[in-house]
ZANU-578515 format. One record per atom (N, C-alpha, C): y, x, z. Coordinates in steps of 0.1 Angstrom, whole numbers, padded with zeros to 4 digits, always signed. Atoms other than C-alpha are relative to their C-alpha. Layout:
BEGIN
YXZ
...
//
This chain:
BEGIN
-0004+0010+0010
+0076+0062+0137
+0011-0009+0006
-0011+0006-0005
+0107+0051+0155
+0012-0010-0010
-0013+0005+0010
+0131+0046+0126
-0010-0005-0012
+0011+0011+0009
+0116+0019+0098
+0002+0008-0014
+0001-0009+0015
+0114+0045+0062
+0000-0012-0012
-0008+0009+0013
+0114+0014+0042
-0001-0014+0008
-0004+0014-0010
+0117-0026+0051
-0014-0011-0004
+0011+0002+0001
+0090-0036+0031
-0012+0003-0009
+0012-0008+0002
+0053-0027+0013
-0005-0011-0011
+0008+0006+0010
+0038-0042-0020
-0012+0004-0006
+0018-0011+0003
-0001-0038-0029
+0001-0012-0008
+0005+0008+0006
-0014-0051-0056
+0009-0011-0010
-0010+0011+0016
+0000-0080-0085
-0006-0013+0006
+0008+0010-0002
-0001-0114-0084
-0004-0011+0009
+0005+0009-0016
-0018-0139-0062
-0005+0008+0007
+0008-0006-0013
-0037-0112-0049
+0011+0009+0008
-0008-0007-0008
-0005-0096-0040
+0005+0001+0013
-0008-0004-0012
-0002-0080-0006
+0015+0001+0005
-0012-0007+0004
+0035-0077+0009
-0003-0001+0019
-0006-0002-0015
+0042-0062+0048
+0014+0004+0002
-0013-0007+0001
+0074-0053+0064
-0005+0017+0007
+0007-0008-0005
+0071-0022+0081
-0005+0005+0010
+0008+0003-0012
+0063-0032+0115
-0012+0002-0006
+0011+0005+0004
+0036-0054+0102
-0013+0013-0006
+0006-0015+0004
+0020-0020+0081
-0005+0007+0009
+0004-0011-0007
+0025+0002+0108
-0010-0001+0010
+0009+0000-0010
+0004-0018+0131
-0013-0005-0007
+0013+0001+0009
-0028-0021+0107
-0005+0008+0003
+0013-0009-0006
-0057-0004+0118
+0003+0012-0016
+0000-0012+0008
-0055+0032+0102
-0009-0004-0016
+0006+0003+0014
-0085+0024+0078
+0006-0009-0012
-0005+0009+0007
-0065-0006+0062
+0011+0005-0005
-0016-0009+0005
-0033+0019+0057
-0003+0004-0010
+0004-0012+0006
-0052+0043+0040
-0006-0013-0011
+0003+0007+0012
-0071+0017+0016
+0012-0006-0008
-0015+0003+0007
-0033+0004+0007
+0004+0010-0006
-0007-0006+0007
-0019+0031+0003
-0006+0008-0014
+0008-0003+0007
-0050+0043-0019
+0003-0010-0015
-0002+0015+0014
-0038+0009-0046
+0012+0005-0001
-0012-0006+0003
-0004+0031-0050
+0010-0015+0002
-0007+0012-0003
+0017+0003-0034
+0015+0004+0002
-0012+0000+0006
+0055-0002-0043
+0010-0002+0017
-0008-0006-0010
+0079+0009-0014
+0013-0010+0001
-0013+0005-0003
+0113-0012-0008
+0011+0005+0007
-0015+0000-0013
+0147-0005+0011
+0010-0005-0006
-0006+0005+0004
+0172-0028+0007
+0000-0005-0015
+0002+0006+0015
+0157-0047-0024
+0000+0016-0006
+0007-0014+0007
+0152-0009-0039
-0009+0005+0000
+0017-0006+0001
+0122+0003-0054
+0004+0017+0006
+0000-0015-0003
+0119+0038-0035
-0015+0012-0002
+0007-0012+0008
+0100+0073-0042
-0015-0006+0014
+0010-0002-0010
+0068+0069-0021
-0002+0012+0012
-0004-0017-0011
+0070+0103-0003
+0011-0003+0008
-0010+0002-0011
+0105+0089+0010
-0009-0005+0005
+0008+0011-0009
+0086+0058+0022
-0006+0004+0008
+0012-0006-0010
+0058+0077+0040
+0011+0014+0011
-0004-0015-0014
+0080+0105+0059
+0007-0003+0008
-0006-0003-0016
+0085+0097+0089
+0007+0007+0006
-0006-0009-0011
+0107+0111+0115
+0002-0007+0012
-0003+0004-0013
+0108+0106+0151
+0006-0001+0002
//
């Protein structure tokens, strides 16, 4: 996970809304990934909403 797939991560609405960049994400304990990404959370790059599949595919 060298190169950053988006800049930042939205869970949830609201006050209760979560936001990471993609450091912050990548270094959350696995279980806390997986329950986010489980709330279908909204993807960014450059202020653009992106496809979630981009977001998540990594390349080293």
């Amino acid at each position: 996970m060298s190169t950053p797939t988006f800049e930042e991560v939205a869970c949830g609405s609201g006050e209760s809304e979560l936001r990471y960049t993609f450091e912050e994400f990548c270094t959350l304990p696995l279980s806390d990934r997986v329950a986010l990404l489980l709330q279908k959370p909204r993807f960014y790059r450059g202020g653009q909403l992106l496809n979630g599949a981009d977001a998540m595919s990594f390349r080293a």
